[in-house]
N, C-alpha and C positions, 0 to 999 in steps of 0.2 A: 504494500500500500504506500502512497506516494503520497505526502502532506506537504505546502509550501510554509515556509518561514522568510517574515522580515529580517532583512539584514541590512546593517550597516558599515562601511568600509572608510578608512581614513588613514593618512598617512603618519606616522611618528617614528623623524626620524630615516633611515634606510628601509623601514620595514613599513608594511601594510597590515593594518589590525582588522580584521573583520568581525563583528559579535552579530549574536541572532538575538533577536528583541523579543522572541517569545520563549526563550531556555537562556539558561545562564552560562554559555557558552562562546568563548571567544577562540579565535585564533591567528595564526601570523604569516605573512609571505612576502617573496620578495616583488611582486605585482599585485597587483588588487586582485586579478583573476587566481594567482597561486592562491591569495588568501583566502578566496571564496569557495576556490577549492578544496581546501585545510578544510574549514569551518561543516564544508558537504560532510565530510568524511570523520570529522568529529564528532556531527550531529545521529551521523550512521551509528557510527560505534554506541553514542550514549541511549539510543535507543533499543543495542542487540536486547536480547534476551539475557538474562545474568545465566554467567555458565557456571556450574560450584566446581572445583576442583577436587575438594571434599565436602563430605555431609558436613553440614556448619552445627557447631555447637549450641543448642540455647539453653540460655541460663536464666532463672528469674532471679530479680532484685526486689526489694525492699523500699519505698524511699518514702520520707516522713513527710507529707505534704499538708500546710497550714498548722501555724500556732494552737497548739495547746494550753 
């Protein structure tokens, strides 16, 4: 499935910063198009599927919430 995101691109600097205005994700290139390209392929990755390496441990906490 194919979703668009706003972005923005500006220079600082040698480098090209591009961030997406709907995820909190930025990235950097040495042209606007590299960095737009980064930012594609960042926004790829932050949405894979999480893959575990191993089964994750849980554990319950305790925590004292509001004065007594």
């Amino acid at each position: 499935m194919k979703r668009p995101f706003a972005a923005t691109v500006w220079r600082d600097g040698n480098w090209y910063v591009s961030q997406c205005l709907e995820v909190d994700i930025a990235s950097l290139g040495e042209t606007e198009a590299e960095a737009l390209a980064n930012l594609k392929e960042a926004l790829e990755v932050h949405f894979e599927p999480p893959q575990a390496t191993r089964s994750p441990e849980v554990r319950v906490i305790e925590v004292e919430v509001g004065a007594g």
